[in-house]
C-alpha positions as CSV (number, residue, x, y, z in Angstrom):
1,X,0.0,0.0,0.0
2,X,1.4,3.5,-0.8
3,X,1.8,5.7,2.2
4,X,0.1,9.0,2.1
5,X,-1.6,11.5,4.2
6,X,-4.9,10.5,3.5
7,X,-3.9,6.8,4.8
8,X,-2.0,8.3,7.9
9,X,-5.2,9.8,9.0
10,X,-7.1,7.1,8.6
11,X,-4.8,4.9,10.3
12,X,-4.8,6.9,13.3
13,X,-8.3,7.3,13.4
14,X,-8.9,3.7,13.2
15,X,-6.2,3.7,16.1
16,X,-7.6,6.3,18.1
17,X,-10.7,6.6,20.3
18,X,-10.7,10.8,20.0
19,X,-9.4,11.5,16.3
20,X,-11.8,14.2,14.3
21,X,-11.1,16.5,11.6
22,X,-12.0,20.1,11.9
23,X,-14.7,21.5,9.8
24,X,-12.3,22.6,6.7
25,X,-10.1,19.6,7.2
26,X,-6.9,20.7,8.0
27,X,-6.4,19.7,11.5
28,X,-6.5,16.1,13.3
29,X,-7.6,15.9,16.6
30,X,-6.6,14.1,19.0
31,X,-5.9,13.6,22.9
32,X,-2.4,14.7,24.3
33,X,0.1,12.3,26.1
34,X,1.9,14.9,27.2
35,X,0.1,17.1,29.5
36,X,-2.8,14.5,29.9
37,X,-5.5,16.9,28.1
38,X,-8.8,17.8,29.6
39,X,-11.1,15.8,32.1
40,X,-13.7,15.6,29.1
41,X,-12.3,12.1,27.5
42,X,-14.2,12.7,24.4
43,X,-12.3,15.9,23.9
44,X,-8.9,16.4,22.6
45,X,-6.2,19.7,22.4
46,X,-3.6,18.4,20.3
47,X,-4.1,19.6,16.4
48,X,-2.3,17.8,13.7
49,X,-1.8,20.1,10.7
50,X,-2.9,17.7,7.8
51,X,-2.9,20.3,5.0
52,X,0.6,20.0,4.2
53,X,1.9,16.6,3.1
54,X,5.9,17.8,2.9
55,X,5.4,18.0,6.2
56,X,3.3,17.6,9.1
57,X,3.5,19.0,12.4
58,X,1.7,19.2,15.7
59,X,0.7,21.1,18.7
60,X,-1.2,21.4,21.8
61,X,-3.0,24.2,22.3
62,X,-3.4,23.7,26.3
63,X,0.0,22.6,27.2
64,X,1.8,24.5,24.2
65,X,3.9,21.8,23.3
66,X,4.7,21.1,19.7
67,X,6.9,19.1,17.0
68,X,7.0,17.0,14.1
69,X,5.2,13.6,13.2
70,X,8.0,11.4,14.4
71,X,8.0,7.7,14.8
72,X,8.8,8.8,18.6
73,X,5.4,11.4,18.4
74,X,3.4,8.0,17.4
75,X,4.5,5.9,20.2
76,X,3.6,8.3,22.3
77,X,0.7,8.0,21.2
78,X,0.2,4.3,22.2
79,X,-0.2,4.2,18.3
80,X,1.8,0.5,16.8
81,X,0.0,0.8,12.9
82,X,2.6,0.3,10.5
83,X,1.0,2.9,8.2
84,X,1.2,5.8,10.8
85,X,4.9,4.5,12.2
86,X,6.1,4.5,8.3
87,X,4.8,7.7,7.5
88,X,6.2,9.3,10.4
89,X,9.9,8.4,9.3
90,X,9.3,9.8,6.1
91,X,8.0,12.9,7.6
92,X,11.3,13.4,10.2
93,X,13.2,13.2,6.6
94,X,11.8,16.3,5.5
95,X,11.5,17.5,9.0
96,X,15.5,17.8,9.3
97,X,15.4,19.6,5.4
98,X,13.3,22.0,7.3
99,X,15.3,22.7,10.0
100,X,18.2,22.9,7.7
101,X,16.8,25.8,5.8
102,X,15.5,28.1,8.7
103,X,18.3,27.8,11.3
104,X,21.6,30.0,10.5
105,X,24.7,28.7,12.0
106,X,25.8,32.4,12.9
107,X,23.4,32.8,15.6
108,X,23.6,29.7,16.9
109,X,21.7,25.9,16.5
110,X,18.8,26.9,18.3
111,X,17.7,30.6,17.0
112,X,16.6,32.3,14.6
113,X,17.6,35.1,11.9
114,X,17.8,38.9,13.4
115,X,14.7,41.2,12.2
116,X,15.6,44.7,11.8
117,X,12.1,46.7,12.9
118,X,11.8,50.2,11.2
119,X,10.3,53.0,13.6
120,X,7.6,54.2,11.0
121,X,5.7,57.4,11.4
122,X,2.6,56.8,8.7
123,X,-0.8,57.7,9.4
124,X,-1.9,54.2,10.0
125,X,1.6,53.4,12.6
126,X,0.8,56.5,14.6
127,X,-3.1,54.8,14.5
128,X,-1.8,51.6,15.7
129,X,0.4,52.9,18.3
130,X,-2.6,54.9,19.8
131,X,-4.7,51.9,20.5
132,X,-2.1,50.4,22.8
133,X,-1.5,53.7,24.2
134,X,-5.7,53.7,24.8
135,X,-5.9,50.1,26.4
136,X,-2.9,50.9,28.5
137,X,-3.3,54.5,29.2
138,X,0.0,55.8,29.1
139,X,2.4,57.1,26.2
140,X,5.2,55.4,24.5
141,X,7.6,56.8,22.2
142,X,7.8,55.2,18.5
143,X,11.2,54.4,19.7
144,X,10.0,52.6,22.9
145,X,7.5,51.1,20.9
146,X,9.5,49.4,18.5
147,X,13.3,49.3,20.6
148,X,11.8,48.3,23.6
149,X,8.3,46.7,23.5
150,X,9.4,44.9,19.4
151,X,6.1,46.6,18.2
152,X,5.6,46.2,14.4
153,X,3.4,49.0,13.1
154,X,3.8,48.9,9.4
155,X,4.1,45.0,8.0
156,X,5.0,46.7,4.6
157,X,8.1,48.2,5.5
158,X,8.9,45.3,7.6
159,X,9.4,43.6,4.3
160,X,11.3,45.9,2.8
161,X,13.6,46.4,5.4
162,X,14.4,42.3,5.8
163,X,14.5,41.0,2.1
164,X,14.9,37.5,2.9
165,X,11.7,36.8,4.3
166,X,9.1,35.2,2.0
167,X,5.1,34.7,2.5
168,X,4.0,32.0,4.4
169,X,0.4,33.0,4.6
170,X,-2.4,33.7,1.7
171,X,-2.4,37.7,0.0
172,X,-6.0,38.2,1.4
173,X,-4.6,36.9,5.3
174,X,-1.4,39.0,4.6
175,X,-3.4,42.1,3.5
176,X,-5.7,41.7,6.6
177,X,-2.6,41.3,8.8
178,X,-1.2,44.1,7.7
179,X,-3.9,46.9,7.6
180,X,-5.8,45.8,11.0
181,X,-3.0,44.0,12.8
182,X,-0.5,45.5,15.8
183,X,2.6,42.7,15.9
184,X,5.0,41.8,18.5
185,X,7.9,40.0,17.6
186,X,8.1,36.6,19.7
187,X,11.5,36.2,21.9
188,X,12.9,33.7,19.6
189,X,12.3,35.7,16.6
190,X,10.4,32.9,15.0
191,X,7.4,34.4,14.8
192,X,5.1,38.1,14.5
193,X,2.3,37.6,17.2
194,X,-0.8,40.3,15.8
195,X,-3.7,41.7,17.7
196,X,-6.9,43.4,16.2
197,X,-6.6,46.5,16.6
198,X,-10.1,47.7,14.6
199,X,-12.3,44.2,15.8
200,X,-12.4,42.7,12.5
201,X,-14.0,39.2,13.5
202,X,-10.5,37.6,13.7
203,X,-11.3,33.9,14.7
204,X,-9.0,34.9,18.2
205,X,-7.7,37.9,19.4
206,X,-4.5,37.2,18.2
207,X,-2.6,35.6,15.3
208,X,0.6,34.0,15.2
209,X,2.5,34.6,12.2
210,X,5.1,32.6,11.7
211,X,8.1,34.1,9.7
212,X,9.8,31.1,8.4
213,X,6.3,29.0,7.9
214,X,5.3,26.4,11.1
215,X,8.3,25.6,12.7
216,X,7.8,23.1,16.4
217,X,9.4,24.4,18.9
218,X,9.2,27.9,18.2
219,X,8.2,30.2,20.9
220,X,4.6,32.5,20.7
221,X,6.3,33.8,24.1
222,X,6.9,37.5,24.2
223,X,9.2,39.4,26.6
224,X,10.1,43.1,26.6
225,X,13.6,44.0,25.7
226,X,15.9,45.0,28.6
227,X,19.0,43.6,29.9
228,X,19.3,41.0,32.6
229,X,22.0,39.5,34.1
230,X,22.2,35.7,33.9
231,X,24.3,35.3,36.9
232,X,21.9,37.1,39.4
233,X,20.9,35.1,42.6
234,X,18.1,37.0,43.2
235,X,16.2,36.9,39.6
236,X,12.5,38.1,39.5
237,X,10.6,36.7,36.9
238,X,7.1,38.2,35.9
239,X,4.7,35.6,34.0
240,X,1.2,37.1,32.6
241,X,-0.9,35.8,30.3
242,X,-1.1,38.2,27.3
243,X,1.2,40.8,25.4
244,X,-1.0,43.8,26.7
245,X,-0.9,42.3,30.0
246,X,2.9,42.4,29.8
247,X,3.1,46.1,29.2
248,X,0.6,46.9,31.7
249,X,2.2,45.3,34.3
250,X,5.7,47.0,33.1
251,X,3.8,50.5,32.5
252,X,0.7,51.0,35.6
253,X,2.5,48.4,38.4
254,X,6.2,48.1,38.4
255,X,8.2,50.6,40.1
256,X,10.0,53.8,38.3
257,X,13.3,52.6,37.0
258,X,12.1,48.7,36.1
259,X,13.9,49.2,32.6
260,X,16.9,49.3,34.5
261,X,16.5,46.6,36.9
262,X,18.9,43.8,35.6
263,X,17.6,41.1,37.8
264,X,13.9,41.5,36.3
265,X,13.0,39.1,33.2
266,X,8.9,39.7,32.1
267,X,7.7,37.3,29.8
268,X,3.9,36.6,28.5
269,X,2.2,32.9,28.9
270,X,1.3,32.8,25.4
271,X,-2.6,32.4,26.6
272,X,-2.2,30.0,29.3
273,X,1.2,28.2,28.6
274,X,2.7,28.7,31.7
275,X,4.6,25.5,32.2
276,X,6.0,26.3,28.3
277,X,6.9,29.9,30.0
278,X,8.9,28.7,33.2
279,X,10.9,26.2,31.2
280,X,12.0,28.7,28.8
281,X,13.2,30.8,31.9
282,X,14.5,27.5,33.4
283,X,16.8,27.5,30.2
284,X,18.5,30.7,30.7
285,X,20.2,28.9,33.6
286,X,19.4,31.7,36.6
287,X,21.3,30.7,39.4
288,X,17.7,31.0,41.2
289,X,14.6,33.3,40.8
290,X,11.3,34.4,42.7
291,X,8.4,33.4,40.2
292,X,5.5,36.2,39.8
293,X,2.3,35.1,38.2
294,X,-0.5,37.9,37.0
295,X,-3.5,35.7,36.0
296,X,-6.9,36.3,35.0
297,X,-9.6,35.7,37.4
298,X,-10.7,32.6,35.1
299,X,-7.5,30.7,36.2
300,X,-7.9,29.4,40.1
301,X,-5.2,28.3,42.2
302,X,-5.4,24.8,41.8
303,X,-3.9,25.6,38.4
304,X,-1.0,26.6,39.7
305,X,-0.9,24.3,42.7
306,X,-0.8,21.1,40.5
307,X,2.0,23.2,38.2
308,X,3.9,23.8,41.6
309,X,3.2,19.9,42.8
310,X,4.9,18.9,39.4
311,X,8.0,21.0,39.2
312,X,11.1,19.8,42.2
313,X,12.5,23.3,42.0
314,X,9.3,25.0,42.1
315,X,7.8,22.9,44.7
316,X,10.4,24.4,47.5
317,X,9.7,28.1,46.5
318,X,6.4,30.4,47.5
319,X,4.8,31.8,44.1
320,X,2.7,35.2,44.3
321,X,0.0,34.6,42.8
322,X,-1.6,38.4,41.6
323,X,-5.2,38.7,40.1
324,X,-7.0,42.6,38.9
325,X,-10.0,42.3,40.7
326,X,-11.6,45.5,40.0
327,X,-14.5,44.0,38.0
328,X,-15.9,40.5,36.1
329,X,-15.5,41.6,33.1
330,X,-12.2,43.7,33.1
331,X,-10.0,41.2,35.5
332,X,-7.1,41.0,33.0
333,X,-3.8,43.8,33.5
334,X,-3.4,45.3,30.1
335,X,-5.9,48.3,31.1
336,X,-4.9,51.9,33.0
337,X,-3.8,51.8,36.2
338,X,-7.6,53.2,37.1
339,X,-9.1,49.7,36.3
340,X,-6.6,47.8,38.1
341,X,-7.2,46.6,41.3
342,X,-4.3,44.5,42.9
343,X,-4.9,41.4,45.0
344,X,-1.9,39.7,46.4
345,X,-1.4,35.7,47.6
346,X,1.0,33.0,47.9
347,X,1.0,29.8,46.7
């Protein structure tokens, strides 16, 4: 039998309990092995990209994790067809093409090409820059915006600045990006995160755009650019959810002078990634740091208890946990100072 995508899918749905193709039949279902998934057994968080048969790739969307069909990925799985286990090694082939093509050797094996942002000044930047300034309510600087806080405000000139990047998504997805869409370049540089600045219907508030097409392993986490020493014993590391959040937190709560505080490292959760998050700090290799976690009210402590419970290094420390409770409906942090309302507790 001849090994293709269409007979992968069916071998794993024929392997499967919880294997279902979403509605334009691009993605695979299924339940994940590696953070367990949801108490709903019917119901599964790990998408398999199926649209692509030079290669397919995966990714949970509650535990963030992510890779490429491997014969490894299958048996995790609990999968043993020969048809899924065959087309698996075939797929790592052109996985390792892949990698090949995207990684540069002067940066290192495990990053990505530099992006030169411009500091634009059109109608449409000054636009986007204003919205952030509204939901935060404070003022930043075009040269804040793009040195500090990696804002991209014109997609067009992003282009033209960076020659080397092709398109990896349709013209009408591009065009929409680029005339309603406020990016944020990731921290690994893999990937433009946008947010809807005019409320356009977007599917989710945010977009991942990924520069060099879907690469696993590739970070959605954003951090805002400051320096930080590595060796500190002290390290205090911020965690919130979104990008706004993150620039709230830096903007309405932290204390005058935080730019210059080399022992403070904020990062975003990428939604609610947080394990993904506090292993990518792990990797930095701080001799030690106090953890920081500004959640939305729809995240309770047990959350963060069974996170703490599962981790050896975290388990020893006390984590503030910090929540806006001002109101229901605005419980998040990337909102003026006036709609913040801090409450403090330890985990």
């Amino acid at each position: 039998m001849k090994i293709t995508l269409d007979t992968f899918i069916d071998s794993l749905q024929s392997s499967l309990r919880v294997a279902y193709l979403n509605s334009r039949q691009t993605e695979l279902t299924v339940r994940c092995p590696y953070c367990g998934d949801s108490d709903n057994i019917n119901h599964g968080h790990l998408n398999i990209k199926v649209d692509d048969e030079e290669c397919v790739v995966w990714r949970c969307v509650r535990c963030d994790t992510s890779g490429f069909v491997t014969p490894q990925f299958i048996r995790n799985l609990k999968i043993t067809n020969d048809i899924a286990i065959r087309f698996a090694h075939k797929n790592s082939i052109n996985a390792s093409k892949i990698y090949k093509k995207v990684k540069t050797s002067i940066t290192g094996p495990s990053k990505f090409r530099d992006i030169l942002i411009p500091i634009t000044d059109d109608t449409e930047s000054i636009e986007k820059l204003e919205y952030v300034q509204d939901r935060l309510g404070v003022k930043i600087s075009l040269q804040d915006a793009v040195n500090r806080y990696k804002m991209i405000l014109n997609l067009e000139e992003l282009w033209k600045c960076n020659h080397w990047m092709k398109m990896q998504e349709n013209p009408q997805m591009m065009r929409m990006l680029a005339d309603y869409g406020v990016g944020f370049l990731s921290i690994d540089k893999s990937k433009i995160i946008f947010r809807d600045v005019y409320g356009w219907n977007w599917s989710k508030r945010y977009f991942n755009y990924n520069i060099h097409g879907y690469i696993p392993d590739s970070s959605s986490i954003y951090t805002i650019s400051k320096n930080i020493n590595l060796l500190s014993t002290n390290m205090e590391v911020i965690i919130a959810e979104g990008i706004l959040d993150v620039m709230g937190i830096a903007l309405n709560i932290l204390p005058a002078g935080w730019e210059n505080n080399q022992n403070l490292f904020i990062i975003n959760a990428a939604g609610k990634s947080y394990v993904k998050s506090i292993n990518l700090v792990r990797s930095y290799g701080f001799l030690d740091f106090n953890l920081r976690i500004f959640t939305d009210n729809d995240v309770n402590n047990g959350f963060f208890i069974k996170i703490k419970k599962r981790d050896p290094i975290l388990y020893r420390k006390k984590i503030e946990i910090n929540r806006n409770i001002f109101s229901k409906k605005e419980n998040d942090f990337g909102l003026p100072l006036h709609k913040i309302k801090l409450q403090r507790g330890r985990i």
